[in-house]
C-alpha positions in Angstrom: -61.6 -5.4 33.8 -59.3 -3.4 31.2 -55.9 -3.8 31.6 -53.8 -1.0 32.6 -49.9 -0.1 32.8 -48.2 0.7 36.1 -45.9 3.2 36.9 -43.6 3.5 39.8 -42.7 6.3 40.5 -45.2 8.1 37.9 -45.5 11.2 39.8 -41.9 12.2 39.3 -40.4 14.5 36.7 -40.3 12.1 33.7 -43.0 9.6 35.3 -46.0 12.5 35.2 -44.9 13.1 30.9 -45.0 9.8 30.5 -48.4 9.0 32.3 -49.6 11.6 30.2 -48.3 10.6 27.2 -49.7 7.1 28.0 -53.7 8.7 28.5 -53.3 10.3 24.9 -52.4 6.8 23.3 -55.9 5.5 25.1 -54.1 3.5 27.7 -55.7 2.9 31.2 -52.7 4.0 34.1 -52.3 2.9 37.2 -49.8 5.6 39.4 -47.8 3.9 42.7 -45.1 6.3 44.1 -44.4 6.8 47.9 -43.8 10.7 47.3 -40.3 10.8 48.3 -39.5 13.1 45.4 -42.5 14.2 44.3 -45.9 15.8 44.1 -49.0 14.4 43.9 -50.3 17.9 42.1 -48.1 16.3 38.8 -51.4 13.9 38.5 -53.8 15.7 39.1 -52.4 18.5 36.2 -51.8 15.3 34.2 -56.0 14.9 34.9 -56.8 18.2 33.7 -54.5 18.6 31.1 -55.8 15.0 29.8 -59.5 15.1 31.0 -59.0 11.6 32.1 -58.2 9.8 35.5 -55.2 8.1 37.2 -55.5 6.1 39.4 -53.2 6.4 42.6 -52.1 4.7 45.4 -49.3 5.8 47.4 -46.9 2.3 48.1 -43.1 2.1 48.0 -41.9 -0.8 45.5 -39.9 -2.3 48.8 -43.2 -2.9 50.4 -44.2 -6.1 48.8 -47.3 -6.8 50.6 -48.2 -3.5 49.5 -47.2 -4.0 45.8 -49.1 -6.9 45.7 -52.3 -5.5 46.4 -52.0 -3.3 43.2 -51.6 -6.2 41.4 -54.6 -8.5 42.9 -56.9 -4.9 42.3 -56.1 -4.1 38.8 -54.9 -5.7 35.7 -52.2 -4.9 35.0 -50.4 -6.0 32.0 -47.0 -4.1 31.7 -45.0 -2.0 34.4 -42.9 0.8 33.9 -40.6 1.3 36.0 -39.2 4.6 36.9 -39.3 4.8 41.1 -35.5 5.0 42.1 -33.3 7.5 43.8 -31.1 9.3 41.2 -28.8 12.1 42.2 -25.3 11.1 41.1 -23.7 13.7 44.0 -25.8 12.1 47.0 -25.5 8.5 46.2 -21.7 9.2 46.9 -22.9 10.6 50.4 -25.7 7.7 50.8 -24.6 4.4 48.8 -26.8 2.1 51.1 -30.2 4.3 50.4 -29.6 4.0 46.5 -29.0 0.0 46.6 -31.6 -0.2 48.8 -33.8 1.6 46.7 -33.6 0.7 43.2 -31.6 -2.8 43.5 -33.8 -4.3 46.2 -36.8 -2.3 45.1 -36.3 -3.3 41.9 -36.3 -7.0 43.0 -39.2 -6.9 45.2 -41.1 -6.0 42.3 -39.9 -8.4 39.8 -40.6 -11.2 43.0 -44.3 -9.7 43.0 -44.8 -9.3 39.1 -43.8 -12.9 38.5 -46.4 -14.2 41.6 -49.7 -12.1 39.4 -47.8 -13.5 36.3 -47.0 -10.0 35.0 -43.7 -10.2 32.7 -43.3 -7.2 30.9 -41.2 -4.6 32.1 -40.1 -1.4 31.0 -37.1 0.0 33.2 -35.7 3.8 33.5 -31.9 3.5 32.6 -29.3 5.3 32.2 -26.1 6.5 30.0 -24.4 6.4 33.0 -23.8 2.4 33.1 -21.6 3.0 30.2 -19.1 4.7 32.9 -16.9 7.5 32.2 -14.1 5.5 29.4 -17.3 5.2 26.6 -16.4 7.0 23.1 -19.4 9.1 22.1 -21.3 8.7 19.9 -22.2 5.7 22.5 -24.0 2.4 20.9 -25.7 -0.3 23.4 -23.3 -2.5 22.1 -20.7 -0.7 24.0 -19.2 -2.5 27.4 -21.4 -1.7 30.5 -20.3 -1.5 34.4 -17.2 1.0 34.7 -19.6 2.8 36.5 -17.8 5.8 38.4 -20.5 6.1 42.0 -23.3 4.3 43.0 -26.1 5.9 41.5 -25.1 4.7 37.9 -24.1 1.4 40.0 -27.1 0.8 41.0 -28.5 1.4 37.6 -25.8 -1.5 36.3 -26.9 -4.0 38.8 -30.8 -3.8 38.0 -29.9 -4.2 34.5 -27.2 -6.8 34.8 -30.1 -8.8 37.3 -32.3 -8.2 34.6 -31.3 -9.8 31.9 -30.4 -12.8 34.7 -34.4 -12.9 34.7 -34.9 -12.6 31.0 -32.4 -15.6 30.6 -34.1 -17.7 33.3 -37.6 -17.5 32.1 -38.7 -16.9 28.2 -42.0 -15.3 29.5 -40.4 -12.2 30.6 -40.1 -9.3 28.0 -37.6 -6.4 29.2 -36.7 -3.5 27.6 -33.8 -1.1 29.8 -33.9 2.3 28.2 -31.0 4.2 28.5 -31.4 8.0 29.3 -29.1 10.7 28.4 -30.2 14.2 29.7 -33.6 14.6 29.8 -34.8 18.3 30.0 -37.8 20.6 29.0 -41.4 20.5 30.0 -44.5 19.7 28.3 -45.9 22.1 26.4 -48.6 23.5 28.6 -46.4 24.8 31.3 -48.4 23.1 33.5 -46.0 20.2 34.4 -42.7 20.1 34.5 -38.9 19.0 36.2 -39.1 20.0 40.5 -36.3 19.0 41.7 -35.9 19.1 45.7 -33.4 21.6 46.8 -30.4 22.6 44.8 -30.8 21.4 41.3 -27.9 18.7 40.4 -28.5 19.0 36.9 -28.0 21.7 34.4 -30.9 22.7 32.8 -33.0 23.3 36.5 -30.3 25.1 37.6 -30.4 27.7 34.7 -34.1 27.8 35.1 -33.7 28.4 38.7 -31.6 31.6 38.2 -33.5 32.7 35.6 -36.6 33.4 38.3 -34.2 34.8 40.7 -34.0 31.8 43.1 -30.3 31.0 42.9 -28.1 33.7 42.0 -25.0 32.6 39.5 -24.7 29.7 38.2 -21.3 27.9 38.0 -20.1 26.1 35.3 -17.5 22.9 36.0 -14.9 23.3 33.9 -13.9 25.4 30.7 -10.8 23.4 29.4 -12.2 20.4 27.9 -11.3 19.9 24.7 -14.9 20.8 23.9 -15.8 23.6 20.7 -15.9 26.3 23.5 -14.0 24.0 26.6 -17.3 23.4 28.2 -19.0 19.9 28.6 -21.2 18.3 26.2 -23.8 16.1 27.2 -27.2 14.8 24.7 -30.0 16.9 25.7 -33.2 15.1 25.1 -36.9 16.6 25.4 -38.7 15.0 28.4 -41.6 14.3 26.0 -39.6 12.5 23.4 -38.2 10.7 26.3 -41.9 9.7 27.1 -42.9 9.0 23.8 -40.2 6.4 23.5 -41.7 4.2 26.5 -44.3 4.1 24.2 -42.4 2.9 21.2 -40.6 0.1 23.6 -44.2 -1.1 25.1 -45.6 -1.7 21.8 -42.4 -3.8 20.5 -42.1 -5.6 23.7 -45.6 -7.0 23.3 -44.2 -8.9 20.2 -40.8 -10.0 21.6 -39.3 -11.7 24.1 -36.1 -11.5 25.9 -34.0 -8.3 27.2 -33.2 -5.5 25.2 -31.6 -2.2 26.2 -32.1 1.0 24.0 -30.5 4.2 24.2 -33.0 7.4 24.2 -31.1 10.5 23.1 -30.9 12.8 20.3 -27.4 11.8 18.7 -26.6 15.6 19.3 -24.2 17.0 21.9 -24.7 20.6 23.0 -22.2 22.5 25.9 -23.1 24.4 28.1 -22.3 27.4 27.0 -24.2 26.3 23.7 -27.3 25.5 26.6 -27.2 28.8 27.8 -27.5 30.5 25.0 -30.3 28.8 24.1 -31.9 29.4 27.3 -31.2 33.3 27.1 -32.5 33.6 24.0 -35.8 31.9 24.4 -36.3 33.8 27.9 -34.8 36.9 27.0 -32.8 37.3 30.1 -29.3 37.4 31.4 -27.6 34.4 32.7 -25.1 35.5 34.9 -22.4 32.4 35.6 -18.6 31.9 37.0 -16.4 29.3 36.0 -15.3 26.8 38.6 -13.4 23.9 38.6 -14.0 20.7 36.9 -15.7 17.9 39.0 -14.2 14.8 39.3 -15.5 11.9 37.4 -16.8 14.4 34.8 -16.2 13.5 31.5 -15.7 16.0 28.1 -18.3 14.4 25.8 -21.2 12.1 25.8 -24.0 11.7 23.0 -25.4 8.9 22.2 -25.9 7.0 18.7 -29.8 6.8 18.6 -29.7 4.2 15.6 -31.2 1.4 17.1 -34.3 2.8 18.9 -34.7 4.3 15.0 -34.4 1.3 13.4 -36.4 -1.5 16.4 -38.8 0.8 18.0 -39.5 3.1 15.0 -38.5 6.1 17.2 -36.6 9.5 17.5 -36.0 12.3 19.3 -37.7 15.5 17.4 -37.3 18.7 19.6 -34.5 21.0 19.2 -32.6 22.7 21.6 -34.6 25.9 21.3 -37.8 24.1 21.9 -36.6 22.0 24.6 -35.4 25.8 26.5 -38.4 27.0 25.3 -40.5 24.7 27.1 -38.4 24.5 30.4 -38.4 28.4 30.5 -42.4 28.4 29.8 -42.7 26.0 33.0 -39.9 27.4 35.6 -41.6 31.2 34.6 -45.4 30.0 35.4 -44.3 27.4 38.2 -41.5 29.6 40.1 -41.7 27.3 43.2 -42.6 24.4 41.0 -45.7 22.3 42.6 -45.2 24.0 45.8 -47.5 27.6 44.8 
């Protein structure tokens, strides 16, 4: 039997570019999410665009009985992890539902990797454990845990328990990679960011007036001390962001321990500056009304990319434009995303 990776969560936004990206380096995937927050149609795009299979089962990582049957009927030698709840406004509204998901789901399937004596683990961070007092550019030697809500709590406490494990056990090899902003599409058009409801993030939200489903968008705040008062944030393409799972699998089958990684592109862009960029590559007019700032938002963050770069041989390529490019060339073919 060839040994495969596993995904939780795979069907999701950045779980479908990576499972894709994984089927063009010639590794076998193995898909668990329990469709919470996505759409099975991201794999089977993923198949054609690929013209190779995933293989599926629909399991929650807090079903461990469940869990564990994926690992007695494949081999499966790494797991990435990206199944987790992670809308910063919500997990305000609904702190139990995000512990519960990606703390304890996160520990159930440590608990289940260790009993098939799987130990490498690849686990979808965040910038926000840094909390809102980090100086950008941000390095992962900067302090963790001033988180400012429970999403990016949560988020602190996986990593916090999993370098607990790492200590406890030199089999295990863990690498947390921190996320900035994650945005585009792959290139096809064919897959590409569906959030459910009102986007929380920028980018969607943009795309989403842009095909006439929301009307205006509002922008938090114009008095930063920002070039034009707006927020900047490190806008990474979702396929660089793929690529460097990639780059962290391949060193973590030489090393052991816990290591944490920043993916971002060392660039911060505001959203004006995002805009822009959006309007030119789609040609339209995005109409928008400035509102007040929200709390816990914070002027700047970017990241310093230096030690992906130098450790995992990594770095962000896209530009802005390409990144705008892509997500207008999805949101315009996919106006209702998965749902046609």
């Amino acid at each position: 039997m060839n040994k495969s990776i596993l995904l939780t969560g795979g069907t999701g936004y950045i779980g479908s570019h990576t499972t894709l990206e994984l089927l063009n380096n010639g590794y076998e995937v193995v898909v668990i999410d329990n469709l919470s927050n996505s759409s099975r149609e991201s794999l089977k795009r993923v198949e054609q665009l690929t013209q190779k299979s995933v293989t599926f089962a629909q399991v929650d990582v807090r079903d461990a009985e469940a869990l564990n049957q994926v690992f007695e009927n494949h081999n499966i030698q790494s797991v990435l992890h990206f199944a987790g709840h992670k809308a910063v406004g919500e997990s305000v509204e609904k702190p139990i539902q995000y512990y519960q998901n990606n703390v304890a789901g996160t520990l159930t399937l440590c608990e289940v990797m260790a009993r098939n004596n799987v130990f490498e683990l690849i686990f979808s961070s965040s910038a926000t454990v840094y909390g809102a007092n980090a100086q950008s550019p941000i390095s992962e030697s900067m302090p963790i845990g001033a988180t400012t809500n429970p999403y990016g709590t949560s988020k602190y406490m996986v990593e916090r328990m999993l370098m607990d494990l790492a200590a406890s056990d030199p089999r295990w090899r863990i690498a947390t990679l921190r996320y900035f902003n994650p945005v585009g599409a792959h290139r096809s058009g064919q897959i590409g960011e569906d959030p459910n409801g009102i986007p929380n993030n920028l980018v969607p939200f943009v795309s989403q007036v842009a095909v006439g489903k929301l009307d205006q968008l509002q922008v938090f705040g114009n008095d930063y001390d920002t070039t034009d008062g707006t927020g900047v944030r490190d806008y990474i393409h979702v396929v660089d962001l793929a690529l460097g799972h990639i780059a962290a699998l391949r060193y973590m089958d030489s090393h052991q321990g816990f290591e944490a990684f920043n993916l971002g592109t060392g660039k911060g862009y505001s959203v004006l500056e995002v805009v822009d960029a959006f309007e030119q590559q789609s040609g339209l007019n995005i109409p928008y009304t400035v509102a007040q700032r929200r709390p816990g938002d914070i002027a700047k963050c970017f990241a310093n990319p230096e030690k992906a770069s130098k450790l995992l041989g990594w770095q962000a390529k896209c530009e802005l434009a390409e990144m705008m490019r892509d997500t207008w060339h999805w949101q315009s073919q996919n106006p209702n995303g998965y749902d046609q």
